[in-house]
Backbone as CSV, one residue per row, in Angstrom:
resi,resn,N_x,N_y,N_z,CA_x,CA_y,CA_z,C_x,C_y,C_z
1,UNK,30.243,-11.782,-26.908,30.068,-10.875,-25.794,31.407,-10.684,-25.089
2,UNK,31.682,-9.518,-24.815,33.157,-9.336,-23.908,32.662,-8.180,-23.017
3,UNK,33.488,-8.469,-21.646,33.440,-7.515,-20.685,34.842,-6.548,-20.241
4,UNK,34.770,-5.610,-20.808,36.382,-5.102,-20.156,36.391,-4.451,-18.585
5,UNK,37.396,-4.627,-17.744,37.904,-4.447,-16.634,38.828,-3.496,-16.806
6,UNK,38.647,-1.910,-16.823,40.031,-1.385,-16.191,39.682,-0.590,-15.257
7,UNK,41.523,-0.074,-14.454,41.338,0.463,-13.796,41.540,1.845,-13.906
8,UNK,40.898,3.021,-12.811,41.631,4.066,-13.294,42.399,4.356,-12.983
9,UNK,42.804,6.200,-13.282,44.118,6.476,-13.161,44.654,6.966,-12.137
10,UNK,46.009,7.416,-12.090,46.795,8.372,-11.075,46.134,8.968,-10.466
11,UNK,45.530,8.457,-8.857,45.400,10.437,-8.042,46.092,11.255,-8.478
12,UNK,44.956,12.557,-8.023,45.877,13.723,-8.053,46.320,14.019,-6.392
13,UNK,45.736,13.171,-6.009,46.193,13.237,-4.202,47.162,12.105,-4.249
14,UNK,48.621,13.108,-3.935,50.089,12.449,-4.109,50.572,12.393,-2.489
15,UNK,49.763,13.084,-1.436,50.941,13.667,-0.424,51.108,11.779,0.230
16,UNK,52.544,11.958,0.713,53.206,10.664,0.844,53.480,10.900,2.242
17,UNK,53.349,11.774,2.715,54.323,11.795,4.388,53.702,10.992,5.825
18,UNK,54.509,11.306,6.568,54.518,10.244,7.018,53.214,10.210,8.276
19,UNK,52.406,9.740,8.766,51.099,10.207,9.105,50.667,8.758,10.021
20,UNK,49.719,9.227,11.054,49.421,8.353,12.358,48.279,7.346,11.322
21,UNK,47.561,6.337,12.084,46.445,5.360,11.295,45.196,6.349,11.217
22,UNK,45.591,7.119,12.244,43.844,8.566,12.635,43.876,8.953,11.227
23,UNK,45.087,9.682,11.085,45.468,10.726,10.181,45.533,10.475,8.286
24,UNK,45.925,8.383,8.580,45.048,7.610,7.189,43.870,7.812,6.632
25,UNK,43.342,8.106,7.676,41.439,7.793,7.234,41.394,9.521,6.658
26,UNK,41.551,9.971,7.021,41.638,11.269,6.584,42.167,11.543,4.707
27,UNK,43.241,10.874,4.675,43.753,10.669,3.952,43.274,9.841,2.705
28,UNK,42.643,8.976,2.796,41.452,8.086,2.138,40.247,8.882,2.123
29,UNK,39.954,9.688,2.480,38.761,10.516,2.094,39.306,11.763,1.014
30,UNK,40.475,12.113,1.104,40.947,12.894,-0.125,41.641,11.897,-1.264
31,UNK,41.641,11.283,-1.133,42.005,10.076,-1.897,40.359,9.596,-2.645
32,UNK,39.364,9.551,-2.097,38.419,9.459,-2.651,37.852,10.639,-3.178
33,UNK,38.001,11.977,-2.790,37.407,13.179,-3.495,38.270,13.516,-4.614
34,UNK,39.609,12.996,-4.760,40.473,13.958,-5.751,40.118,12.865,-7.032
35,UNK,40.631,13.553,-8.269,40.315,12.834,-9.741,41.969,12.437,-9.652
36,UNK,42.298,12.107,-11.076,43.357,11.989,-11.626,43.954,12.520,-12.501
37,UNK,45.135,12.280,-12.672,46.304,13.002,-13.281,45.909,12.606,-15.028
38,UNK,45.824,13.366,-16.441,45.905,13.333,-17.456,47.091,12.613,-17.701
39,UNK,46.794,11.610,-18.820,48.521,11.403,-19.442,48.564,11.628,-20.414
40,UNK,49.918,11.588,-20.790,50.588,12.245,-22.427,49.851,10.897,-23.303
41,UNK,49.670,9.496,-22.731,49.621,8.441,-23.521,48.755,7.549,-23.225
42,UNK,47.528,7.039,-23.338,47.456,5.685,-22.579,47.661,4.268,-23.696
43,UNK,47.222,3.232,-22.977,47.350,2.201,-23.407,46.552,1.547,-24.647
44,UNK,46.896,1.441,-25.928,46.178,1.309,-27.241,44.937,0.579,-26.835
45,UNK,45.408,-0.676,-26.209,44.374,-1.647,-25.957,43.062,-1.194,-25.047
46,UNK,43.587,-0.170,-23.805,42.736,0.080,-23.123,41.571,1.372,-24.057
47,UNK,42.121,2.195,-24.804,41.441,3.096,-25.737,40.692,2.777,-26.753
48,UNK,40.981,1.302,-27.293,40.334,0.647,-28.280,38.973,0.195,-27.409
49,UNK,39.151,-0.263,-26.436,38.130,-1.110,-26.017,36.920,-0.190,-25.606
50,UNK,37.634,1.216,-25.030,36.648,2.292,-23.995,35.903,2.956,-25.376
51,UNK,36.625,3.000,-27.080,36.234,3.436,-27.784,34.858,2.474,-28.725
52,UNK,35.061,1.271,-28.327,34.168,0.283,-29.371,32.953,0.176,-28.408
53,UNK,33.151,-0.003,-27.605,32.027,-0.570,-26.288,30.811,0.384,-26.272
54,UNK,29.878,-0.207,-26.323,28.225,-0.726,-26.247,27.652,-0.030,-24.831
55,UNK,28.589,-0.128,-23.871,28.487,0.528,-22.564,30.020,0.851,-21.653
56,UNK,29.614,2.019,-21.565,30.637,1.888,-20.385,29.945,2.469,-18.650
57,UNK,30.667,1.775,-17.824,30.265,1.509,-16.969,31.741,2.590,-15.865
58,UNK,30.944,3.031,-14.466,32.017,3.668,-13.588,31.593,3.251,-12.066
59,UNK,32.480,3.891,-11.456,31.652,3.648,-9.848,31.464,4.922,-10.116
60,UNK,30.926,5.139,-8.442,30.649,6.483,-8.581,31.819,7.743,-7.732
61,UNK,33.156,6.989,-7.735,33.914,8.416,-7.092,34.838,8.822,-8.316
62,UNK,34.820,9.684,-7.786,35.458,10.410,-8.781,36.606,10.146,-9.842
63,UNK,37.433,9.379,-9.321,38.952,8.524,-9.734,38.562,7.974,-10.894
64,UNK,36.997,7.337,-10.838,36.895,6.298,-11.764,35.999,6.733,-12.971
65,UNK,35.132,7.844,-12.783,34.102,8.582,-13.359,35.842,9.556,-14.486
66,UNK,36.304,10.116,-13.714,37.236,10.916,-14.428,38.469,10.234,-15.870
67,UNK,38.286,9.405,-15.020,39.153,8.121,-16.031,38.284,7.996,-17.094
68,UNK,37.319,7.874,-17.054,36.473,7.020,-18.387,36.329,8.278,-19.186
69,UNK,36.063,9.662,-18.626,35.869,10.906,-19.395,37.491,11.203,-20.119
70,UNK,38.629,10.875,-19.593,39.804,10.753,-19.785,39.872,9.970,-20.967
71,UNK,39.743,8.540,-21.402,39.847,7.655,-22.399,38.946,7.842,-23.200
72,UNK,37.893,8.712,-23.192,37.272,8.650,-24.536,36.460,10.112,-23.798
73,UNK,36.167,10.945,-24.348,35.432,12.530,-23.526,34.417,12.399,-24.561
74,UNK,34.061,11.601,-24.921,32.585,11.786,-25.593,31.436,10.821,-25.310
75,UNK,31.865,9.578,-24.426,31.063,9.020,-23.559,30.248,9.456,-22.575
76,UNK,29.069,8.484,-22.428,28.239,9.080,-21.616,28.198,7.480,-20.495
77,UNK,29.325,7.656,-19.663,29.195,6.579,-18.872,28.042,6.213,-18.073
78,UNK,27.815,4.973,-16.988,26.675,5.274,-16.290,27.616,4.654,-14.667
79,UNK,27.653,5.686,-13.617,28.116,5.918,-12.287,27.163,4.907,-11.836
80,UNK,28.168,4.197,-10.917,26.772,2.633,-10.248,27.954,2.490,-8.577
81,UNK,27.719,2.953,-7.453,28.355,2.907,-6.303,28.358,1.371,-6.137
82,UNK,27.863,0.850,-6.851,28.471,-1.111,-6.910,29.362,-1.395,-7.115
83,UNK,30.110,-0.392,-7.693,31.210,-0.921,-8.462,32.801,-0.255,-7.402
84,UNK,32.383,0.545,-6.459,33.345,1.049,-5.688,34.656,0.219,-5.122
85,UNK,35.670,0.743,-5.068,36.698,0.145,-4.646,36.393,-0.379,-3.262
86,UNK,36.862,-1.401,-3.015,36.224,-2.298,-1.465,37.311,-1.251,-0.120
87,UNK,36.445,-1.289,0.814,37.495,-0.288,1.645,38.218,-0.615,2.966
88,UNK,39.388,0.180,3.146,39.889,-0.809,4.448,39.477,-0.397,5.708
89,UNK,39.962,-1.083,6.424,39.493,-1.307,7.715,39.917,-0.029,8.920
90,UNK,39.187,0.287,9.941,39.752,1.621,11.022,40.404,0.069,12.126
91,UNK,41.789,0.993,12.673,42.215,0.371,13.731,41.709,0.656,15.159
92,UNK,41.487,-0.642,15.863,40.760,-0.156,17.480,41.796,0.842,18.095
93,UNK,42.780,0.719,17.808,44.406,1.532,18.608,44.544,2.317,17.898
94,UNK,45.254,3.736,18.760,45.986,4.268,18.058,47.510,3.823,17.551
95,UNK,47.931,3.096,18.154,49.303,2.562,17.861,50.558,3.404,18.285
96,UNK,49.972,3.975,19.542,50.853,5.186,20.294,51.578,5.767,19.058
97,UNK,50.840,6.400,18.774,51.347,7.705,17.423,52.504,7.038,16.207
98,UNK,51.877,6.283,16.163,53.236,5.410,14.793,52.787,6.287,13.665
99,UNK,53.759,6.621,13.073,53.703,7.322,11.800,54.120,6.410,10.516
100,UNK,53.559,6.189,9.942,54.168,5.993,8.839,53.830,6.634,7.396
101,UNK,54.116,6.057,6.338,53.387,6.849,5.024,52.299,5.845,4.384
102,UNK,51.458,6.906,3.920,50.347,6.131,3.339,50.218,4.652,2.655
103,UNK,51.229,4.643,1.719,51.137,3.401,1.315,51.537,2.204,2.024
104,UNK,52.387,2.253,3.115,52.425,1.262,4.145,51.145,1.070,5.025
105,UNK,50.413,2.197,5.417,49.363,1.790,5.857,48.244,0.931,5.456
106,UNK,48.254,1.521,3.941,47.390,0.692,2.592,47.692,-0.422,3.052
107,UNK,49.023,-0.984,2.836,49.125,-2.658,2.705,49.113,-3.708,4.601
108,UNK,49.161,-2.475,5.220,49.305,-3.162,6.551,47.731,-3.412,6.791
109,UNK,46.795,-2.669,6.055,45.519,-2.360,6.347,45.017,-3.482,5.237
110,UNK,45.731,-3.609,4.131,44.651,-4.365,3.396,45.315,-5.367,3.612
111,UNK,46.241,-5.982,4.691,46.377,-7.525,4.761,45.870,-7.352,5.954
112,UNK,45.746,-7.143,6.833,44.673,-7.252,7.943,43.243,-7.718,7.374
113,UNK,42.749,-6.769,6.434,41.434,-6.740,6.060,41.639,-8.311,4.974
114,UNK,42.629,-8.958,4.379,42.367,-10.288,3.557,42.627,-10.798,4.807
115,UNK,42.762,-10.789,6.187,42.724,-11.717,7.187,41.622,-12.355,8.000
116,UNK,40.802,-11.463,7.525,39.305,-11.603,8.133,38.645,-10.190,9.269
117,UNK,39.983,-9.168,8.955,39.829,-8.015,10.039,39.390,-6.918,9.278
118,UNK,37.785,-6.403,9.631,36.687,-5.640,8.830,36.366,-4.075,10.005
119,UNK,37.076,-4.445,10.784,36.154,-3.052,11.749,36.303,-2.050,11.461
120,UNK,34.888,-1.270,10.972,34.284,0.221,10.424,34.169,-0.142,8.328
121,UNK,34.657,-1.142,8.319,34.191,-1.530,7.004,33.495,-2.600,6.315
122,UNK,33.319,-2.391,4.962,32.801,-3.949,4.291,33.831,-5.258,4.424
123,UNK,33.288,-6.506,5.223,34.438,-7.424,5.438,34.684,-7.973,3.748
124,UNK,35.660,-8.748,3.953,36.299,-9.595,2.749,34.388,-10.532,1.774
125,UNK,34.004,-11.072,2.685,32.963,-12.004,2.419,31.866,-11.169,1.852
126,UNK,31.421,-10.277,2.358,30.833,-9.165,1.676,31.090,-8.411,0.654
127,UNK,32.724,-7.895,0.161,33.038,-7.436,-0.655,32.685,-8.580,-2.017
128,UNK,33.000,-9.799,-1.356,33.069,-10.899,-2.706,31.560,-11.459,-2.648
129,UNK,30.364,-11.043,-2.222,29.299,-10.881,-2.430,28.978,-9.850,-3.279
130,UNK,28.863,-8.568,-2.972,28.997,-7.710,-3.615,29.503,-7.904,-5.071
131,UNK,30.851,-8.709,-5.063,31.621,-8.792,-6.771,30.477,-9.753,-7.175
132,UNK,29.781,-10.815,-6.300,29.081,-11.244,-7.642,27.945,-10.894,-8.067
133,UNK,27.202,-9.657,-7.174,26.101,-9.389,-7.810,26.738,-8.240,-9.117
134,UNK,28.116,-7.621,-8.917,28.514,-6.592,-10.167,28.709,-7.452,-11.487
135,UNK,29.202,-8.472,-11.217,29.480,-9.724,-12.148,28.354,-9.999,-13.128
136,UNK,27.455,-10.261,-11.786,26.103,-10.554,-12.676,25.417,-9.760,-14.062
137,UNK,25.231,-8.427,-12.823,24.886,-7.428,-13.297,25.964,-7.226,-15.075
138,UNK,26.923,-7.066,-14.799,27.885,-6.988,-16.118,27.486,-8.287,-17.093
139,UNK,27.502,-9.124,-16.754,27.041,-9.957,-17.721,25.600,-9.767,-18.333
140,UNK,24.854,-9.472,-17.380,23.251,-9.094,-17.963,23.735,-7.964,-18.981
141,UNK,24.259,-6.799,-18.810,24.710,-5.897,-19.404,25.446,-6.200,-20.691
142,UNK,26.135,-7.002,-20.850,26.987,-8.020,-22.110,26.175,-8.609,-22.959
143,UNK,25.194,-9.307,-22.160,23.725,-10.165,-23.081,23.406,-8.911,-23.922
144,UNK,22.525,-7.674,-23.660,21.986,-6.794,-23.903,22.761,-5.957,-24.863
145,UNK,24.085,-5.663,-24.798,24.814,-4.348,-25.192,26.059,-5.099,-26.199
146,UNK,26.331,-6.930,-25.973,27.593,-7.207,-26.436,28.535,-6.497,-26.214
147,UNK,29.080,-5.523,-25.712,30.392,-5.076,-25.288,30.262,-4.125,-24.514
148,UNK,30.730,-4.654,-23.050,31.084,-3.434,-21.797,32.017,-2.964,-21.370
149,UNK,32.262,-2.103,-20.806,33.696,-1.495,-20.480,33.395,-1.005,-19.005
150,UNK,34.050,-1.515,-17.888,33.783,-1.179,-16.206,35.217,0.099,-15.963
151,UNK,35.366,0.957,-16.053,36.206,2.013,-15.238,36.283,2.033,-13.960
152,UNK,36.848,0.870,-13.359,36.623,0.592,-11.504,37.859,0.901,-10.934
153,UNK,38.297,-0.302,-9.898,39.162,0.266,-9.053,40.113,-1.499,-9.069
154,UNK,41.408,-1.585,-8.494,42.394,-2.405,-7.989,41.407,-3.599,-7.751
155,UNK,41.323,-3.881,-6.540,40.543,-4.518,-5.833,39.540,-5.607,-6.175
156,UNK,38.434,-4.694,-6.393,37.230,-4.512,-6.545,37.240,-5.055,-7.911
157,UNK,38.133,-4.670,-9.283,38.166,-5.587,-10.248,38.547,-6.695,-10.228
158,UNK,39.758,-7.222,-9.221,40.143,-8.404,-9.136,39.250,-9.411,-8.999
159,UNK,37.848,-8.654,-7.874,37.259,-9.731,-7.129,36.025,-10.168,-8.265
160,UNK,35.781,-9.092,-8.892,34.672,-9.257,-10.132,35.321,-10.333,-10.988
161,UNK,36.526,-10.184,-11.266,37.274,-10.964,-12.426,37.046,-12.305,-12.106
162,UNK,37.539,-12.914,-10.282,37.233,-13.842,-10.003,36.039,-14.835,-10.314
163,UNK,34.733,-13.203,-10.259,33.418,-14.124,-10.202,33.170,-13.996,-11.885
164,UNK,33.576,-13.536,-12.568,33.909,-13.924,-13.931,34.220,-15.269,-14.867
165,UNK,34.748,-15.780,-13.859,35.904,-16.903,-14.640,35.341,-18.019,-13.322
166,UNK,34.319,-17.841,-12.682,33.612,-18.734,-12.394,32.172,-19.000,-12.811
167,UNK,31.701,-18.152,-13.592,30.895,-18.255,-14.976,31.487,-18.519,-16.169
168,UNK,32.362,-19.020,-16.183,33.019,-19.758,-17.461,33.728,-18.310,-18.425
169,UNK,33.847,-16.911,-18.143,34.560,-16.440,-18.561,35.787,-16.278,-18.716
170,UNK,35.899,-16.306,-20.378,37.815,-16.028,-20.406,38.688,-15.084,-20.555
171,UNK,39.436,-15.118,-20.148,40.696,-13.617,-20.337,41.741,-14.436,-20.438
172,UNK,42.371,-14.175,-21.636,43.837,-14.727,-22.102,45.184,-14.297,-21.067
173,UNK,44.946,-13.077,-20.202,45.958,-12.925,-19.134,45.336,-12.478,-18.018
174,UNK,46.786,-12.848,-16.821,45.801,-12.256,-15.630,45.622,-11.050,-15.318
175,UNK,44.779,-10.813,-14.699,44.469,-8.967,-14.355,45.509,-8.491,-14.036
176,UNK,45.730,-7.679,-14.306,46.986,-6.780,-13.788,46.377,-5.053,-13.018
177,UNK,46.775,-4.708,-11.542,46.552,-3.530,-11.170,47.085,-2.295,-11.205
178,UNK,47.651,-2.485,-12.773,48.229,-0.836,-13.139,47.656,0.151,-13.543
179,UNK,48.039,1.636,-13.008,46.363,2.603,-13.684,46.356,2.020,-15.174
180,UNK,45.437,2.685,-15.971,45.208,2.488,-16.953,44.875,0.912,-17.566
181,UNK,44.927,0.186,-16.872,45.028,-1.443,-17.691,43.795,-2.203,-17.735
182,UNK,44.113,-2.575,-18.948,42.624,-3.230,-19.266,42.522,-4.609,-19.455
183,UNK,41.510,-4.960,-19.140,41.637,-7.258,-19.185,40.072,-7.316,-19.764
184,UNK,40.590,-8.080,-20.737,39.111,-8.285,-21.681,38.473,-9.754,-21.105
185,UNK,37.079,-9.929,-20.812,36.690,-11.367,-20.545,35.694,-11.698,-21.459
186,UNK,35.701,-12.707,-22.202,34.681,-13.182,-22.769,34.383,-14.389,-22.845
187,UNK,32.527,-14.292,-23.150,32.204,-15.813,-22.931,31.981,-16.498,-24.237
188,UNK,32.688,-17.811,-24.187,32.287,-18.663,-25.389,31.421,-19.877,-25.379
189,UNK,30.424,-19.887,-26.258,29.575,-20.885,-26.097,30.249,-22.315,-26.538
């Protein structure tokens, strides 16, 4: 039985400038409506796996649904909002109009949120609740199908992976959060 983990690909929502914490959230909602960018190439390993697999599996926004139609367009994935990227947190302040660019906000926001700071979202403890009922669920899915394939998100795979490899699953390397990348887990009796 093996479970594959990847993630998907490139937004096509690139804009980088420089923008208040209001003007983030905004920004994360086109970040969740837009798909991703086609590539000239992907990764052998990740195409082998999306091509052999028994199931493949998506959340349900778009990023991740588009990816799996991307690596193989003749799948018939199945969209499960369980599997969604975990989300960050709204600030009580405005932060008297600080601008910065998106991806600084990302990381100022998602180390707040690994700090124990959840307000307007799913906290840390919940998200890793959540990973283990997807965990589960994927493994029931593995019993049944012998080979799954999850099209998820950064995050949200990490935390599954975790509850993975605390059911005795193995993956020969650690996850890695690059689009396209895939981490195989399997269980040995």
């Amino acid at each position: 039985m093996e479970i594959s983990l990847i993630r998907h690909g490139k937004s096509k929502h690139i804009d980088n400038n420089r923008m208040t914490c209001t003007k983030f959230k905004d920004w994360i909602k086109k970040y969740d409506d837009s798909g991703v960018f086609e590539e000239n190439s992907y990764p052998s390993e990740t195409l082998e796996k999306i091509t052999s697999a028994n199931l493949v599996m998506t959340s349900d926004l778009k990023r991740s649904i588009e990816s799996a139609k991307l690596l193989n367009p003749n799948i018939n994935a199945i969209s499960e909002p369980l599997f969604r990227e975990t989300e960050l947190p709204n600030l009580l302040t405005k932060l008297w109009g600080l601008k910065i660019n998106p991806n600084i906000w990302a990381v100022i926001l998602r180390c707040l949120w690994f700090s124990g700071y959840s307000w307007g979202c799913e906290s840390l403890s919940n998200a890793k609740d959540r990973a283990k009922i997807a965990s589960d669920l994927l493994v029931e899915y593995a019993q049944e199908h012998s080979s799954v394939v999850l099209v998820g998100h950064g995050f949200f795979n990490m935390l599954i992976a975790k509850e993975l490899k605390k059911k005795d699953w193995k993956c020969d390397r650690k996850i890695n959060s690059k689009h396209w990348n895939c981490t195989t887990y399997s269980l040995f009796s």
